[in-house]
N, C-alpha and C positions, 0 to 999 in steps of 0.2 A: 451392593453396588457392582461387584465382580461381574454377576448372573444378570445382571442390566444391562453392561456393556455385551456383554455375550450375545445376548438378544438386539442388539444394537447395530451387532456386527451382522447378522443374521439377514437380517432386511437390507443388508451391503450387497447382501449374494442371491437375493430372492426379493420379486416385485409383492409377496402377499403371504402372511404366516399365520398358522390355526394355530389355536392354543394347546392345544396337541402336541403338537410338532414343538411348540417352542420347549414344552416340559421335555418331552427325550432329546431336544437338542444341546441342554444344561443342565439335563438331569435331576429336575425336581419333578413333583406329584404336580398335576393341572392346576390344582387348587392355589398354587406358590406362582406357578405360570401365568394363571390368569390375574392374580394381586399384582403383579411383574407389569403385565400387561395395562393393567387399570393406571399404573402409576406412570408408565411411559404415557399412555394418549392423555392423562391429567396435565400432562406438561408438556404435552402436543409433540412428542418425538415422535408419537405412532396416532393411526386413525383407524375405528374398526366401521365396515361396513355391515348398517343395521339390518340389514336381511341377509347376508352370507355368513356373517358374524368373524369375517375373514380381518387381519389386522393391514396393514400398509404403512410405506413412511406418514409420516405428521408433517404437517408445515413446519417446525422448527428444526426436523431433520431434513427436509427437501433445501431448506432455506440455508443451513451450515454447509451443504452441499454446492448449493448453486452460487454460496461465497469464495467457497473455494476455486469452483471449476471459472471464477470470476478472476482470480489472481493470476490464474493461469492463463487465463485469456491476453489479460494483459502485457505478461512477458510474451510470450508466444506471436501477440500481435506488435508490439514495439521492437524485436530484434530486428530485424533485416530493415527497420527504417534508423535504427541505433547507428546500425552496422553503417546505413550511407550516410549517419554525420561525423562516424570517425576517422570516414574516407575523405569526406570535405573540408575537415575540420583538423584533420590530422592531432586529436585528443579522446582520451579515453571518456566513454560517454556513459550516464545513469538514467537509470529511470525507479523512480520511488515512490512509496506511498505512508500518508501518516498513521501512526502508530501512537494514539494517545497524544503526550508532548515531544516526541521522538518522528524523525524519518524513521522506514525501514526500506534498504536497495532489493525493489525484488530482482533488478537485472543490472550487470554492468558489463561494458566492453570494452577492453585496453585499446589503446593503439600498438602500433607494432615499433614507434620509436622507440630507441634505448633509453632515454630521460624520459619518465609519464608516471602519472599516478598510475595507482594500482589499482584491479577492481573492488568492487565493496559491496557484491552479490551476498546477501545473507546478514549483512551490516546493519547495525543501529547508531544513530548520533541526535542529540538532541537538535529539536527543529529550527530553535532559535538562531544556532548556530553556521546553518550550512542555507547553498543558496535555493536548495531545493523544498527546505523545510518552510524559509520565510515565504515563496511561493505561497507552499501548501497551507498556511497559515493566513495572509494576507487575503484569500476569496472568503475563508470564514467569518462567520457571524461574530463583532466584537466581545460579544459575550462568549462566545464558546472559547475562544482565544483566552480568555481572562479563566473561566471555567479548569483549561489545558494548561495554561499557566498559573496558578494563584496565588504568585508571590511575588511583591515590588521587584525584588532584586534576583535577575536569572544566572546561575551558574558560569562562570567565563570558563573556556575552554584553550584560550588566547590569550594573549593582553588585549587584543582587537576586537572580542567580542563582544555583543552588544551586551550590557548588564543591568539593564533598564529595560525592565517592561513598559515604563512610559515611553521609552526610543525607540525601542522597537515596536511598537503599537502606530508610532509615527512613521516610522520607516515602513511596516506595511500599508501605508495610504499611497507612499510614493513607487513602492512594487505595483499595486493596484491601476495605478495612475499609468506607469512603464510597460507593462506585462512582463516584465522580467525580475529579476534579482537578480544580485551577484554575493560573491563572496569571497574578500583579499585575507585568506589567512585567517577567519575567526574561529577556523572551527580546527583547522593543521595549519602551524605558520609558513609549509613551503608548499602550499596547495591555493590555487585562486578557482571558481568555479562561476557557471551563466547557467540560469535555470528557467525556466518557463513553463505555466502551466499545460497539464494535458485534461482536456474534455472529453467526453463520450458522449455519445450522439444524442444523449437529452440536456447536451450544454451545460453537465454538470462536473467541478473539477476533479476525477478522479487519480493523478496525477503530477509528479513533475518529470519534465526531459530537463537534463544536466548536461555539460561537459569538463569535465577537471582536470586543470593543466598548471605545469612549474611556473611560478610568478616572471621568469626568463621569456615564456611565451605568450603570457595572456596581462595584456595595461589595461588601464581603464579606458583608453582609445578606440581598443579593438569589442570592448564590450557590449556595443548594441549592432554593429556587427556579427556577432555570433548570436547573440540572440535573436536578431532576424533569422538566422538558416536556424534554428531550433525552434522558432514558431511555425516554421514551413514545415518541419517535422513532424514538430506536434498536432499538427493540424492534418497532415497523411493518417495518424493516429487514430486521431479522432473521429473519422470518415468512419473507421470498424470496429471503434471499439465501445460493446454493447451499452447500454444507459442500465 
């Protein structure tokens, strides 16, 4: 496994590797290189080309790669439009993606007031819970939801949280219905949040834009109000960020 990764990292630092080169690069006999070799393109990490006999990445390594350089895209393209809804919005702003049955925040940005939530760059919270997660939930396929969830009764995080997958199944028809969600407290009791999906230019949701603020600042009055400037956001978004 060690001399696999080795050979893994190899093709990080070169577009095309001979079986050669891979043995003195990990220091085994050709014979071990090229078994090495055969079991990386078995499983499409690497591809060799049938007349040079030269190897290259695989589709499964092009394709780990190009998820990544995907996440980054993402943050990268949602900062500076984050940054004008915290100026508008005067609250700390997220942006997130699912994780299984989990959000995970790839980006967040405080506000500069002294009372604000905190960022939660690098964060996990179960999805059911937060307003970004029922978003992220509420475009998918019923089944996959039940699939992400498979238990009647979901974990409360709150008193206020939802503990019904039958409620929340129904509460994602009226997110759906909205294009927003919210969130008073289910997921932190002194945290309220408005989320709205984000697309990418094949209309498909790969995202939520958030904002989370002290229950002092954010009622249920002002909530489809901020989710208005958060569709206008996400939809600056969406204009560049790749399908």
């Amino acid at each position: 496994m060690d001399n696999a990764l080795r050979l893994l990292r190899l093709f990080g630092r070169q577009k095309s590797v001979r079986v050669a080169e891979a043995g003195r690069e990990i220091g085994v006999a050709r014979s071990t290189a090229h078994r090495l070799m055969q079991m990386l393109q078995y499983h499409g990490f690497v591809s060799q080309d049938p007349e040079s006999k030269v190897y290259a990445a695989g589709p499964e390594l092009i394709g780990m790669a190009v998820s990544l350089v995907g996440g980054l895209d993402l943050r990268v393209v949602a900062r500076p439009i984050m940054e004008d809804m915290v100026r508008e919005l005067g609250e700390t702003a997220h942006i997130s993606v699912l994780r299984g049955s989990d959000i995970f925040f790839v980006e967040s940005i405080e506000t500069t007031r002294s009372l604000r939530v905190g960022a939660r760059t690098g964060m996990t919270l179960p999805a059911h819970g937060t307003a970004s997660g029922k978003v992220l939930l509420a475009w998918l396929d019923p089944d996959e939801v039940r699939r992400l969830l498979p238990h009647a009764k979901l974990a409360p995080l709150t008193d206020r949280t939802l503990t019904s997958r039958r409620d929340l199944e129904a509460h994602l028809v009226q997110v759906r219905e909205l294009g927003y969600a919210a969130n008073f407290g289910e997921s932190e009791d002194e945290v309220r949040s408005v989320a709205v999906p984000v697309r990418d230019t094949g209309g498909n949701v790969r995202a939520a834009l958030a904002i989370s603020a002290p229950p002092s600042r954010l009622d249920e009055a002002a909530v489809a109000g901020v989710a208005a400037v958060l569709k206008e956001g996400a939809a600056r978004i969406s204009t560049v960020l790749p399908a």
